[in-house]
mmCIF file of the N, C-alpha and C atoms, coordinates in Angstrom:
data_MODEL
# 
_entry.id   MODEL 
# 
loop_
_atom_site.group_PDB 
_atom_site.id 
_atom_site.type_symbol 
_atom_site.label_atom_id 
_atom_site.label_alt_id 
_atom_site.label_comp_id 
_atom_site.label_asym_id 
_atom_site.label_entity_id 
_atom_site.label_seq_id 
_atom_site.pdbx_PDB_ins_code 
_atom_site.Cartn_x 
_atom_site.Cartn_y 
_atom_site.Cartn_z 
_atom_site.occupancy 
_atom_site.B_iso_or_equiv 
_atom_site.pdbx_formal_charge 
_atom_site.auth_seq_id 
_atom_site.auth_comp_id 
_atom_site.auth_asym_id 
_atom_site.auth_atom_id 
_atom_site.pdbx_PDB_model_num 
ATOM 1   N N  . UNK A 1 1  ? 150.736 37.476 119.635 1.00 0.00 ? 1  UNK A N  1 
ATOM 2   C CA . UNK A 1 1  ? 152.029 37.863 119.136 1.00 0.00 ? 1  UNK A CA 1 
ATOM 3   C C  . UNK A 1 1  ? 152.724 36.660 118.495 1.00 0.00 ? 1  UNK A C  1 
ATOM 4   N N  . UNK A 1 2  ? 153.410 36.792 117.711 1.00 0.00 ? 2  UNK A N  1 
ATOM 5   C CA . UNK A 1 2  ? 153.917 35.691 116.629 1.00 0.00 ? 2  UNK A CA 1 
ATOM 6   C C  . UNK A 1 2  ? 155.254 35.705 117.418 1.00 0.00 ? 2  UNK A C  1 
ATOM 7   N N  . UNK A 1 3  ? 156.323 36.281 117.870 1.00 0.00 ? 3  UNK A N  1 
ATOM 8   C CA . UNK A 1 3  ? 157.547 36.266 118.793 1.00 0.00 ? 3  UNK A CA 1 
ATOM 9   C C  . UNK A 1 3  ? 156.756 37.093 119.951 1.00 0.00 ? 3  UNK A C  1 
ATOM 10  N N  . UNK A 1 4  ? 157.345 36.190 121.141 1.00 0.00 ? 4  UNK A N  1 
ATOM 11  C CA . UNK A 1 4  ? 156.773 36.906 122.376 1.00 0.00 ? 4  UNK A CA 1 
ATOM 12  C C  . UNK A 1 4  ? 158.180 36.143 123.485 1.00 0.00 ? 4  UNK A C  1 
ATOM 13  N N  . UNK A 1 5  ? 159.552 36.852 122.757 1.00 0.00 ? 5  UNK A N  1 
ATOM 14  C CA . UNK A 1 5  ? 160.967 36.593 124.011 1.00 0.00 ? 5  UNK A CA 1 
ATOM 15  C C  . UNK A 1 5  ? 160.759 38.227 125.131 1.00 0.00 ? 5  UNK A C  1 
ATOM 16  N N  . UNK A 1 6  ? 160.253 38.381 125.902 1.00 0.00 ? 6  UNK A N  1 
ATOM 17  C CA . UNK A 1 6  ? 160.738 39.250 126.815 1.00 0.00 ? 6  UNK A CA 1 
ATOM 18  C C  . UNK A 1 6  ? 161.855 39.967 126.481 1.00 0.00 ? 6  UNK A C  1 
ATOM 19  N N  . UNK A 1 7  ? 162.390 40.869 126.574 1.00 0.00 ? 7  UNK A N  1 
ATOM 20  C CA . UNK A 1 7  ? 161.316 42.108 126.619 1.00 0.00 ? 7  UNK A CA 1 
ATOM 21  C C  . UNK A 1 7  ? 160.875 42.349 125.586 1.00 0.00 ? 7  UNK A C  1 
ATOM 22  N N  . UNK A 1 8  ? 161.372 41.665 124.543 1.00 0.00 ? 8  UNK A N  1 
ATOM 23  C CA . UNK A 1 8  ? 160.327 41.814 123.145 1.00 0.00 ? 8  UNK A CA 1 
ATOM 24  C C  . UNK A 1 8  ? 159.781 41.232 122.451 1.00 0.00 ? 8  UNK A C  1 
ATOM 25  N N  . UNK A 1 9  ? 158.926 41.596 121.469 1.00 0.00 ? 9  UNK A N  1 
ATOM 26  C CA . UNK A 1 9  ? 157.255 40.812 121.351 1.00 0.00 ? 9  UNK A CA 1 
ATOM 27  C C  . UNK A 1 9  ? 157.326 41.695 119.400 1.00 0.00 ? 9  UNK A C  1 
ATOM 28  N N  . UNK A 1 10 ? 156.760 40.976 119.063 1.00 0.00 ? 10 UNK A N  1 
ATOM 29  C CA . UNK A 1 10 ? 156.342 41.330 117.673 1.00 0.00 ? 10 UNK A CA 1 
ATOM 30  C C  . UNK A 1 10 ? 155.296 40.269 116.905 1.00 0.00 ? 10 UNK A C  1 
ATOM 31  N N  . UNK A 1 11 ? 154.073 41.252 116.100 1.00 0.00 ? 11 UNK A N  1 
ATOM 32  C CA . UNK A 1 11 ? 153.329 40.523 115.652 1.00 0.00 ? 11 UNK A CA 1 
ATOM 33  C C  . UNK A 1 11 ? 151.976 41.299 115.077 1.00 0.00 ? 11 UNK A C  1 
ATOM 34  N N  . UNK A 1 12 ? 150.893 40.930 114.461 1.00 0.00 ? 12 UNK A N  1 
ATOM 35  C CA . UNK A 1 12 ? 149.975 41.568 113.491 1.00 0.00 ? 12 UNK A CA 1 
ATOM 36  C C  . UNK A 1 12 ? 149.019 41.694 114.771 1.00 0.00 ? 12 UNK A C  1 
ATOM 37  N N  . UNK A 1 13 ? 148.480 43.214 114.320 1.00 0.00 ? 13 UNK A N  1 
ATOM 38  C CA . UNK A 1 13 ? 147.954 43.883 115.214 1.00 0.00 ? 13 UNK A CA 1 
ATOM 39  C C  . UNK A 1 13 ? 146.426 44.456 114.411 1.00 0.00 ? 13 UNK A C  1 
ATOM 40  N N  . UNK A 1 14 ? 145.337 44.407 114.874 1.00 0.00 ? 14 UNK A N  1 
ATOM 41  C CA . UNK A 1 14 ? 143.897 44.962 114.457 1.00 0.00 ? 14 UNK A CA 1 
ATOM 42  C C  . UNK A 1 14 ? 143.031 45.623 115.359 1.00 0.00 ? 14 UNK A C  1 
ATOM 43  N N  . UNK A 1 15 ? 142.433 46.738 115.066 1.00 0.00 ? 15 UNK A N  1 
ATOM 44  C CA . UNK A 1 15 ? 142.084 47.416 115.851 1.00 0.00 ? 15 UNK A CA 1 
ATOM 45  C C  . UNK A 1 15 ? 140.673 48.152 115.120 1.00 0.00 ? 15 UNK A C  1 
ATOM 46  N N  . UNK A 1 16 ? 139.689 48.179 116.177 1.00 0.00 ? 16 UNK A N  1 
ATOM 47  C CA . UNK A 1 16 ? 137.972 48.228 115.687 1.00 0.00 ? 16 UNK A CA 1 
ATOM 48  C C  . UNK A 1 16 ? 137.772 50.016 116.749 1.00 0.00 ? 16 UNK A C  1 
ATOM 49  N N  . UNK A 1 17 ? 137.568 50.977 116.228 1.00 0.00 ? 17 UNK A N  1 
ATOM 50  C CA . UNK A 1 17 ? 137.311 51.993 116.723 1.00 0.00 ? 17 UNK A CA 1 
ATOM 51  C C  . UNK A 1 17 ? 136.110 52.229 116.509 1.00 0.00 ? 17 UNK A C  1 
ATOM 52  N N  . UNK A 1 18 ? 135.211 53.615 117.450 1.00 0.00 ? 18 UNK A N  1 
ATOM 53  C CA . UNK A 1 18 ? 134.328 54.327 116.417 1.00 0.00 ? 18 UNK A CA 1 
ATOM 54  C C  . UNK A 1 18 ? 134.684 56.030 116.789 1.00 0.00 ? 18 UNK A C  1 
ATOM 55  N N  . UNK A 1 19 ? 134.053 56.839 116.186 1.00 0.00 ? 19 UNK A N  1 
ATOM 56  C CA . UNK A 1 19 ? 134.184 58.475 115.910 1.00 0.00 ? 19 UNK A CA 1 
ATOM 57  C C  . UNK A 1 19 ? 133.726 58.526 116.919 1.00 0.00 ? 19 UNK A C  1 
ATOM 58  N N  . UNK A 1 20 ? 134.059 59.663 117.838 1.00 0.00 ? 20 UNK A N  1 
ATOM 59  C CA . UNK A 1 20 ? 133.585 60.277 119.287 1.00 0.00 ? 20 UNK A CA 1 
ATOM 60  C C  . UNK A 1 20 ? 133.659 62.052 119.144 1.00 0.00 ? 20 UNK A C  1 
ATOM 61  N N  . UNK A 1 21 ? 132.276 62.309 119.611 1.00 0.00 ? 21 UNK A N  1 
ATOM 62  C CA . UNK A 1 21 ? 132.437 63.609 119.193 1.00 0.00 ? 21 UNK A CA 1 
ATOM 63  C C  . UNK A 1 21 ? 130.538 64.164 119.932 1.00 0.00 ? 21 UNK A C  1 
ATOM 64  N N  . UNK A 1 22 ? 130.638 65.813 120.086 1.00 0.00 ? 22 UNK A N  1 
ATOM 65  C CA . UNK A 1 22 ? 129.414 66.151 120.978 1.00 0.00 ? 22 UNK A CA 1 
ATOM 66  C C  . UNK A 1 22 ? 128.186 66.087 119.960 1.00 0.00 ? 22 UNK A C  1 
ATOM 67  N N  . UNK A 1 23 ? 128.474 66.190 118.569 1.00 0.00 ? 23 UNK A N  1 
ATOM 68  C CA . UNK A 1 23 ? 127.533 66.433 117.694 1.00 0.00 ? 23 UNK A CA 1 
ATOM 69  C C  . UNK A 1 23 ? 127.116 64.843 116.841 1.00 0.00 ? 23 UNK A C  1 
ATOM 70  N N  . UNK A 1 24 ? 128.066 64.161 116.541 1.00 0.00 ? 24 UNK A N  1 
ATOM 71  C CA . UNK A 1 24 ? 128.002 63.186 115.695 1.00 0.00 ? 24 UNK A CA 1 
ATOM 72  C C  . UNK A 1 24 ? 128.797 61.608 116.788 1.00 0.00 ? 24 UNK A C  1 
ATOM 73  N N  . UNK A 1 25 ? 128.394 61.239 117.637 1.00 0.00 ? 25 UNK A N  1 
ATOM 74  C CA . UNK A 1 25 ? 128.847 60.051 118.446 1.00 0.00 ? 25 UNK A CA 1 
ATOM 75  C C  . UNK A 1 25 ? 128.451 59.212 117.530 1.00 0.00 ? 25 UNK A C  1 
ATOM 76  N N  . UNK A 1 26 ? 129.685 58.071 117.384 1.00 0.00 ? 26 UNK A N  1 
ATOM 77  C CA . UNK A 1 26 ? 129.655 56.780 116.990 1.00 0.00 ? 26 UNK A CA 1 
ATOM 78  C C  . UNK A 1 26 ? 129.232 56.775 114.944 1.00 0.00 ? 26 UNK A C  1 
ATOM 79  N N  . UNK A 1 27 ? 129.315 57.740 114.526 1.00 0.00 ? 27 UNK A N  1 
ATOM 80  C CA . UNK A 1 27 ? 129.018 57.599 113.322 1.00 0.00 ? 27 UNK A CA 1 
ATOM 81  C C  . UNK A 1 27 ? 129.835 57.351 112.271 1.00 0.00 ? 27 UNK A C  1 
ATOM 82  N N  . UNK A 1 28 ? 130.625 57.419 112.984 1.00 0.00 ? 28 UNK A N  1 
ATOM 83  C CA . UNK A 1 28 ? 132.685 56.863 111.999 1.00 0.00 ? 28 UNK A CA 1 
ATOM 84  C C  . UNK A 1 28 ? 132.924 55.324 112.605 1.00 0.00 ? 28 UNK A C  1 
ATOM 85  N N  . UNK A 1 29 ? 133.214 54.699 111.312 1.00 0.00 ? 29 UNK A N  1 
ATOM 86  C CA . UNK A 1 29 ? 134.660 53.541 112.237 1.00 0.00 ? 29 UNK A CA 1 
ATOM 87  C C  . UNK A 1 29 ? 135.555 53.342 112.014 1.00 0.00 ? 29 UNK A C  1 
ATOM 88  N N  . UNK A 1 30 ? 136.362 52.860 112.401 1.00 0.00 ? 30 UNK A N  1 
ATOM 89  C CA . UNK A 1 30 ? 137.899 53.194 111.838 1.00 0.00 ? 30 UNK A CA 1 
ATOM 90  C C  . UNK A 1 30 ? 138.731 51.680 112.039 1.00 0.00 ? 30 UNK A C  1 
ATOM 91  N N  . UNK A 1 31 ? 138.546 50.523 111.129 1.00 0.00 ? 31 UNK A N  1 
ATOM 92  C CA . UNK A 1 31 ? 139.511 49.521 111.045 1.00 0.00 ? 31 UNK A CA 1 
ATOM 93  C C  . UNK A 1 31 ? 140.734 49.485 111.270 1.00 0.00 ? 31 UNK A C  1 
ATOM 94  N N  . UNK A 1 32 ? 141.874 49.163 112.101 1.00 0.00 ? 32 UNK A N  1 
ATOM 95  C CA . UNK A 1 32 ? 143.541 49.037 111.614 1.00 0.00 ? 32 UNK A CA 1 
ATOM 96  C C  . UNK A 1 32 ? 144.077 47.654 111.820 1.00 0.00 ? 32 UNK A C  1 
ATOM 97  N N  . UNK A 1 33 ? 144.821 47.684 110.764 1.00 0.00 ? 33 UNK A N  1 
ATOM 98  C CA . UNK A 1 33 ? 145.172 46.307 110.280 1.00 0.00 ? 33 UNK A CA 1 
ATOM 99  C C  . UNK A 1 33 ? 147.093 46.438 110.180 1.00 0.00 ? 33 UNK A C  1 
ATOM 100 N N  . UNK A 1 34 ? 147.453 45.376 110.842 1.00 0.00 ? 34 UNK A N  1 
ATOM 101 C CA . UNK A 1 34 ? 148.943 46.190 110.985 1.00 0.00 ? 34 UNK A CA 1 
ATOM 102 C C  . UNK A 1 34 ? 150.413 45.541 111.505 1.00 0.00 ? 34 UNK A C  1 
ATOM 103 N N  . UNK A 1 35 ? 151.529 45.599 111.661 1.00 0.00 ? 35 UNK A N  1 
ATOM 104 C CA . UNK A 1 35 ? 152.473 44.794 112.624 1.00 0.00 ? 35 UNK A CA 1 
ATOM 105 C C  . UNK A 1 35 ? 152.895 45.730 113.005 1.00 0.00 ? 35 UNK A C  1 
ATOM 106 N N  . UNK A 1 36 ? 152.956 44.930 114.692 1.00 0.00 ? 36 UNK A N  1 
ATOM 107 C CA . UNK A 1 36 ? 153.260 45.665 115.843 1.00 0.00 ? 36 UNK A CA 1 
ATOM 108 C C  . UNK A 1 36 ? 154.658 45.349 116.535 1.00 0.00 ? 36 UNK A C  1 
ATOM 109 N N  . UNK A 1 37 ? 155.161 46.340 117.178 1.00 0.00 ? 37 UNK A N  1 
ATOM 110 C CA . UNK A 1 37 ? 157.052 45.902 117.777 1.00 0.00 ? 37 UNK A CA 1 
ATOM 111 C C  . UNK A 1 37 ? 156.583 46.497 119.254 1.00 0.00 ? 37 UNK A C  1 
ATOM 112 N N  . UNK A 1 38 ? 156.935 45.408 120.389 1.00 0.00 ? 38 UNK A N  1 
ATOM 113 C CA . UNK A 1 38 ? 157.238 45.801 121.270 1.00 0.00 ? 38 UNK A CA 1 
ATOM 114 C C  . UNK A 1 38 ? 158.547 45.829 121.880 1.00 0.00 ? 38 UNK A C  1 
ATOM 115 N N  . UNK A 1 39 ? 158.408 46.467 123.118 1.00 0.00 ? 39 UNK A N  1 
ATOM 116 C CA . UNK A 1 39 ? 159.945 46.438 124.011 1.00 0.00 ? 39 UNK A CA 1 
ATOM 117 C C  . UNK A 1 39 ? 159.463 46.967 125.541 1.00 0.00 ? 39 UNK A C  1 
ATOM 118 N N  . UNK A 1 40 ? 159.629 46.020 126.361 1.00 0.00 ? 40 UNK A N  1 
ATOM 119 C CA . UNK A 1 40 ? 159.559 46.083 127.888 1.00 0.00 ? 40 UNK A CA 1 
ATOM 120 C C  . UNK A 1 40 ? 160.822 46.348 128.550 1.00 0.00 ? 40 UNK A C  1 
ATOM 121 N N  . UNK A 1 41 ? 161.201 47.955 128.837 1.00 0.00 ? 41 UNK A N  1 
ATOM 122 C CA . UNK A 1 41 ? 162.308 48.852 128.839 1.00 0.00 ? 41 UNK A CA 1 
ATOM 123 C C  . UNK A 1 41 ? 162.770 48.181 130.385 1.00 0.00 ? 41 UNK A C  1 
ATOM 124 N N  . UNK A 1 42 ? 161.541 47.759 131.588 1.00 0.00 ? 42 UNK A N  1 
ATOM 125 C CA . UNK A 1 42 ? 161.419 47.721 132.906 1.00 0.00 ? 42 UNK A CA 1 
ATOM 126 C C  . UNK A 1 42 ? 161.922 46.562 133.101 1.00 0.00 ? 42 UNK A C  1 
ATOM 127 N N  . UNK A 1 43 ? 162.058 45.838 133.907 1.00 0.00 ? 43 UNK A N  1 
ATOM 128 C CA . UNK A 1 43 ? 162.406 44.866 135.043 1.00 0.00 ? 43 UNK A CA 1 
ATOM 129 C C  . UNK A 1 43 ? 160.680 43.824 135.426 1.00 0.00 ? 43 UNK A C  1 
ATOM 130 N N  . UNK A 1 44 ? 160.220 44.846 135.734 1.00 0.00 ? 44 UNK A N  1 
ATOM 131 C CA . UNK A 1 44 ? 158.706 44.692 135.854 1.00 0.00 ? 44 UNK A CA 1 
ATOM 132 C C  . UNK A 1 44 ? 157.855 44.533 134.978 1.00 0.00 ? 44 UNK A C  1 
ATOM 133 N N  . UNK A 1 45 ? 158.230 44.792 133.802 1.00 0.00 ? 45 UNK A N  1 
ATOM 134 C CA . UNK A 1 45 ? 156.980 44.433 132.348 1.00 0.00 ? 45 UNK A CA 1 
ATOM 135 C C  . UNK A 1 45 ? 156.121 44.703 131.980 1.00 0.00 ? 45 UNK A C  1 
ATOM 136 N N  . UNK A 1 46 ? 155.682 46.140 133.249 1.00 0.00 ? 46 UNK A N  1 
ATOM 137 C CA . UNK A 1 46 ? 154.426 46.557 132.857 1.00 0.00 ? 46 UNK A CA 1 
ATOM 138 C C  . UNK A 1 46 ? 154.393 47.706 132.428 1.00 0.00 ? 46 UNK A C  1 
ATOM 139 N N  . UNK A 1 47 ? 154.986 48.112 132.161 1.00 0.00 ? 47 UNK A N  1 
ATOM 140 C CA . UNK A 1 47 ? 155.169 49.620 130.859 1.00 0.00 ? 47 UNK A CA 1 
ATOM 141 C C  . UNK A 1 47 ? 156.032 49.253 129.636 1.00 0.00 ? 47 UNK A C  1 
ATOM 142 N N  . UNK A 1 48 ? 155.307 49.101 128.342 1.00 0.00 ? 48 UNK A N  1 
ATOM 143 C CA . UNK A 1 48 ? 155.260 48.890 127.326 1.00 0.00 ? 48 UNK A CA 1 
ATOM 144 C C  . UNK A 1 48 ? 155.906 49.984 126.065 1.00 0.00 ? 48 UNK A C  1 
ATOM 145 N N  . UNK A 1 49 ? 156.908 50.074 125.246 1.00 0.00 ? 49 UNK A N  1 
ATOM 146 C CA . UNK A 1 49 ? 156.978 50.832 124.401 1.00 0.00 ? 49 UNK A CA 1 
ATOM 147 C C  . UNK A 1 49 ? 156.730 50.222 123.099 1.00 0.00 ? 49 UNK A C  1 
ATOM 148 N N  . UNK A 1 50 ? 156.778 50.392 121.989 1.00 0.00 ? 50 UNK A N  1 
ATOM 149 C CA . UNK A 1 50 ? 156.229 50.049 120.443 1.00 0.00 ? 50 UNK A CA 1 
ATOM 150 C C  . UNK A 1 50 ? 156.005 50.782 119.826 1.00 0.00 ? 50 UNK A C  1 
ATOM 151 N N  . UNK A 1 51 ? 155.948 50.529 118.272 1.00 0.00 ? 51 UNK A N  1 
ATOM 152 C CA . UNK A 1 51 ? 155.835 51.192 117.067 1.00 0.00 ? 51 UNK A CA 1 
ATOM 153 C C  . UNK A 1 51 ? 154.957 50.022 116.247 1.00 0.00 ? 51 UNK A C  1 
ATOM 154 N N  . UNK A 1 52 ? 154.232 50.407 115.593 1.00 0.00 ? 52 UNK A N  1 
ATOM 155 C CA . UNK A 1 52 ? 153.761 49.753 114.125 1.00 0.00 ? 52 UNK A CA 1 
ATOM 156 C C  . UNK A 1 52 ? 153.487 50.382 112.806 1.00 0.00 ? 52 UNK A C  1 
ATOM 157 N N  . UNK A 1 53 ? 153.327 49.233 111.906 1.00 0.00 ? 53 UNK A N  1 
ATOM 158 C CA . UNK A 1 53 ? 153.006 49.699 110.956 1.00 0.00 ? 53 UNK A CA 1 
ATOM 159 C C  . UNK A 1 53 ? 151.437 49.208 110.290 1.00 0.00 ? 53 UNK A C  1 
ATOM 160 N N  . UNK A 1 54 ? 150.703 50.689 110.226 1.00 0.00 ? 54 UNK A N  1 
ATOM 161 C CA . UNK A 1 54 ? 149.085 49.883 110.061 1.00 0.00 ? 54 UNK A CA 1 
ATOM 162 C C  . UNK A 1 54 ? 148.748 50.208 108.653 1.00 0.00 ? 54 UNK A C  1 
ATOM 163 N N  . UNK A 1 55 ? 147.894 49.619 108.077 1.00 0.00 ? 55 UNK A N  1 
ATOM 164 C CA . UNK A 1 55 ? 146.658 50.485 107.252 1.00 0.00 ? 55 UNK A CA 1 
ATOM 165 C C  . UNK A 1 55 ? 145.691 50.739 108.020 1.00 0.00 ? 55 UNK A C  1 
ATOM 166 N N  . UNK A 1 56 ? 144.805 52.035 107.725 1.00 0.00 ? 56 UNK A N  1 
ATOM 167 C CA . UNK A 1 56 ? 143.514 52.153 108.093 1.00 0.00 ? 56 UNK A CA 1 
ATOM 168 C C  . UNK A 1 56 ? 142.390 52.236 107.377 1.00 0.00 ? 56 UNK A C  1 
ATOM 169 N N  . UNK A 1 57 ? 141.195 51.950 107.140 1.00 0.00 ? 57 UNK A N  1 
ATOM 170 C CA . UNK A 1 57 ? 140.142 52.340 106.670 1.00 0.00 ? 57 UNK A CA 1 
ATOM 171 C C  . UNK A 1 57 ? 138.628 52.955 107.255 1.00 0.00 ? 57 UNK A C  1 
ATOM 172 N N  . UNK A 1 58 ? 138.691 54.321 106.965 1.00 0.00 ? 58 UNK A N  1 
ATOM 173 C CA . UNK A 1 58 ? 137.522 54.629 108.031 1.00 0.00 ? 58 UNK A CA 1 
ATOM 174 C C  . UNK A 1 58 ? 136.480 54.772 107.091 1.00 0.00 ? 58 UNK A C  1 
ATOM 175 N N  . UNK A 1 59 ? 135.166 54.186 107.502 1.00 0.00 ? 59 UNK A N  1 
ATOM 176 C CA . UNK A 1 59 ? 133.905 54.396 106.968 1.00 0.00 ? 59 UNK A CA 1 
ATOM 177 C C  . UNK A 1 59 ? 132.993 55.673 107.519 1.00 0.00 ? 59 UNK A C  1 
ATOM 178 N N  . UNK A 1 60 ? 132.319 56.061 106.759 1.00 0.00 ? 60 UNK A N  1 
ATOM 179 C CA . UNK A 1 60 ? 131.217 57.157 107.169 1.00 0.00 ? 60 UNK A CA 1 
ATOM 180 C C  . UNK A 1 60 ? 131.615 58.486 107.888 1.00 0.00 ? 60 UNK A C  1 
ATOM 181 N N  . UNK A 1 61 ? 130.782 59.033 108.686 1.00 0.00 ? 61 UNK A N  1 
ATOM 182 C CA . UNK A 1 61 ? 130.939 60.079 109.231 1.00 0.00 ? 61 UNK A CA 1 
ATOM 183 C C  . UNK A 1 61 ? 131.086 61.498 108.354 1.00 0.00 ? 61 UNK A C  1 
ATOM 184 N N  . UNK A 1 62 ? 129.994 61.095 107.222 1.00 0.00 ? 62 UNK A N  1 
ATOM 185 C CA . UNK A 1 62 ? 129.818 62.160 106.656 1.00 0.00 ? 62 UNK A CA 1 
ATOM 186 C C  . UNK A 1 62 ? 131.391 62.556 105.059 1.00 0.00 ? 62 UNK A C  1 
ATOM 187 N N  . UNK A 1 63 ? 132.181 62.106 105.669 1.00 0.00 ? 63 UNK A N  1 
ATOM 188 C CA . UNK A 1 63 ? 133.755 62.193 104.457 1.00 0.00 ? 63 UNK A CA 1 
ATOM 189 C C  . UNK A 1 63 ? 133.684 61.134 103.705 1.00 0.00 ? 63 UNK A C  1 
ATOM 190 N N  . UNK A 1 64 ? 133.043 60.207 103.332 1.00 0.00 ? 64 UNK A N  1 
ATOM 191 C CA . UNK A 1 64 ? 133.039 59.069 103.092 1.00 0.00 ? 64 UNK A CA 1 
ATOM 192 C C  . UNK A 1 64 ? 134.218 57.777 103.478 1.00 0.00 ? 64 UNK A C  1 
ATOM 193 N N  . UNK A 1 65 ? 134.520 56.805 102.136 1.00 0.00 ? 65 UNK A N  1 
ATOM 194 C CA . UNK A 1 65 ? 135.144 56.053 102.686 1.00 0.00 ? 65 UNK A CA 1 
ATOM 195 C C  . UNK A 1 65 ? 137.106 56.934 102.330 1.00 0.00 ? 65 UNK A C  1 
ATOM 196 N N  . UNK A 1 66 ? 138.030 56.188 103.376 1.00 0.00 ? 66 UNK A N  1 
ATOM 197 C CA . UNK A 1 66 ? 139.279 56.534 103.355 1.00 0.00 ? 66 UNK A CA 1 
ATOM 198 C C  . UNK A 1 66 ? 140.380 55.527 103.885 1.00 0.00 ? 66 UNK A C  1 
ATOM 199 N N  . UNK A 1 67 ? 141.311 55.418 102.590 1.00 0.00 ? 67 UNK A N  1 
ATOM 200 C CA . UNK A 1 67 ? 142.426 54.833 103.510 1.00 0.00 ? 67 UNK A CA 1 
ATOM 201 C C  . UNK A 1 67 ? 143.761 55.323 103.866 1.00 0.00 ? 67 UNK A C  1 
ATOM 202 N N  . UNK A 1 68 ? 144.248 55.182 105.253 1.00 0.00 ? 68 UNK A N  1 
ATOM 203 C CA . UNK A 1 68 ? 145.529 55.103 105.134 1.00 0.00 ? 68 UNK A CA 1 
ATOM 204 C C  . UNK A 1 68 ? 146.735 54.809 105.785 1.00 0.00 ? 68 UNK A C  1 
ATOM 205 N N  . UNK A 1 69 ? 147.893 55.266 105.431 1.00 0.00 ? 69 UNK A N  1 
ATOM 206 C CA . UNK A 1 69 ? 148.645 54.230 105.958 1.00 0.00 ? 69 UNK A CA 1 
ATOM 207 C C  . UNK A 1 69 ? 149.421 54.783 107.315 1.00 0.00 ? 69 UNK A C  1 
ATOM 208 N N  . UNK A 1 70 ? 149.416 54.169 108.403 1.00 0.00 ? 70 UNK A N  1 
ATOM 209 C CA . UNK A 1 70 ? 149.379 54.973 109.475 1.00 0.00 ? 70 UNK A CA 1 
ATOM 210 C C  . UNK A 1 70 ? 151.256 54.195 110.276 1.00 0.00 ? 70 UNK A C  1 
ATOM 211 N N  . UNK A 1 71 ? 151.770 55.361 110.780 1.00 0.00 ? 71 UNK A N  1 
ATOM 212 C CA . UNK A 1 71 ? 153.158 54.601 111.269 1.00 0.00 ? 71 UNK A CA 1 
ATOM 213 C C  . UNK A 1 71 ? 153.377 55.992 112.370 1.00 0.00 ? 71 UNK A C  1 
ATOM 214 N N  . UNK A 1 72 ? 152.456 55.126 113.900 1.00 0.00 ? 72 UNK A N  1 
ATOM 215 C CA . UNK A 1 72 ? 152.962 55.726 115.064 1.00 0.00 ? 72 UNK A CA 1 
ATOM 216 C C  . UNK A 1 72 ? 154.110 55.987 115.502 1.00 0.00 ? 72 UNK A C  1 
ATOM 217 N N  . UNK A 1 73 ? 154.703 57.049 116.229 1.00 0.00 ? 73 UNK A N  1 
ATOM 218 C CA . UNK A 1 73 ? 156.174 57.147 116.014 1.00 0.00 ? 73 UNK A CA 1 
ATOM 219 C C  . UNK A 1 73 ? 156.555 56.380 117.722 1.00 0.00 ? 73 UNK A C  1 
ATOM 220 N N  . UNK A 1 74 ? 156.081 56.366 118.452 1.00 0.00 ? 74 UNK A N  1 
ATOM 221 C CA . UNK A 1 74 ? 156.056 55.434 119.663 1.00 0.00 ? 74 UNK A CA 1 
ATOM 222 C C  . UNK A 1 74 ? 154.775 55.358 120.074 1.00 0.00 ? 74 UNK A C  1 
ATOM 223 N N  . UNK A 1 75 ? 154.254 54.318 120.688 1.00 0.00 ? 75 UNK A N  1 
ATOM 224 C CA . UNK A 1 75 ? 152.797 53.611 121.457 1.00 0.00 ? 75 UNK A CA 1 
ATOM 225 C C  . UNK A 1 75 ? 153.519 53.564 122.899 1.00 0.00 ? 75 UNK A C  1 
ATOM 226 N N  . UNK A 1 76 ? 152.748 53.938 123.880 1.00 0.00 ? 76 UNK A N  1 
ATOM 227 C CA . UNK A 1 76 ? 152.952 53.425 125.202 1.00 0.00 ? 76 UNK A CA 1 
ATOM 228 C C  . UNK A 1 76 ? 151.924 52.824 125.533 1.00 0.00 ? 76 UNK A C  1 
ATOM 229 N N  . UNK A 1 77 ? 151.983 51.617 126.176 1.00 0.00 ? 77 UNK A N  1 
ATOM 230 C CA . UNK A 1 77 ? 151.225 50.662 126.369 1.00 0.00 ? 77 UNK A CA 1 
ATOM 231 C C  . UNK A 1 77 ? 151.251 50.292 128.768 1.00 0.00 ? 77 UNK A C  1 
ATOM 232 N N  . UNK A 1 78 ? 150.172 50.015 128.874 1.00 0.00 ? 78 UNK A N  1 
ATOM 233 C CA . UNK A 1 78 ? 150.432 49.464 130.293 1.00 0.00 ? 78 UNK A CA 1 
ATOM 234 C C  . UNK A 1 78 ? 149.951 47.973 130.285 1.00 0.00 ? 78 UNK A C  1 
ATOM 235 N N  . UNK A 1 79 ? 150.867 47.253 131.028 1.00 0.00 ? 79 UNK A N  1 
ATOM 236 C CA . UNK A 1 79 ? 150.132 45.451 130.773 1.00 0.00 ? 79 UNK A CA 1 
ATOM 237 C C  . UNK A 1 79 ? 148.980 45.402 132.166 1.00 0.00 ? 79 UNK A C  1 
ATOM 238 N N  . UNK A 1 80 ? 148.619 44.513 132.273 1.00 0.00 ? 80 UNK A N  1 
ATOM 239 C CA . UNK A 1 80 ? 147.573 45.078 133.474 1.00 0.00 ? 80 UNK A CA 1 
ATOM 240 C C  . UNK A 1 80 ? 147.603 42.921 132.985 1.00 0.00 ? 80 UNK A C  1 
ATOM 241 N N  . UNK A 1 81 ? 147.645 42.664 134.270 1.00 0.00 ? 81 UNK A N  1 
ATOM 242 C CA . UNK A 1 81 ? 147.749 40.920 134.874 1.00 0.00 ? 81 UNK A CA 1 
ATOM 243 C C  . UNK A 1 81 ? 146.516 40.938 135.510 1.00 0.00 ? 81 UNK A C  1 
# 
């Protein structure tokens, strides 16, 4: 995280997936590239809220290639020490 003041945190976020599914496992992947906002609502710090803003690009899985631009409307997150 590029700011990390309690309870909030902000900073560029990337994320490596693959496609899950009964017929076609693992044949998609899905890049996200992105900035992330947190906020630790608790006392305790370990329940997480956030929003970002990503691009995505997924390869394969039959649709070919795709991008786009992805803006979760809240993330809940758990911290785990």
């Amino acid at each position: 995280m590029i700011l990390d003041r309690r309870p909030f945190a902000t900073g560029h976020a990337v994320t490596y997936g693959l496609g899950r599914g009964p017929d076609r496992a693992f044949d998609r992947q899905e890049i996200s590239a992105g900035w992330a906002f947190w906020y630790a609502p608790f006392s305790t710090n370990a329940v997480l809220l956030g929003a970002a803003w990503e691009a995505q690009v997924s390869l394969g899985g039959g649709e070919g290639r795709a991008l786009q631009l992805l803006t979760p409307s809240i993330r809940l997150a758990f911290e785990i020490l």
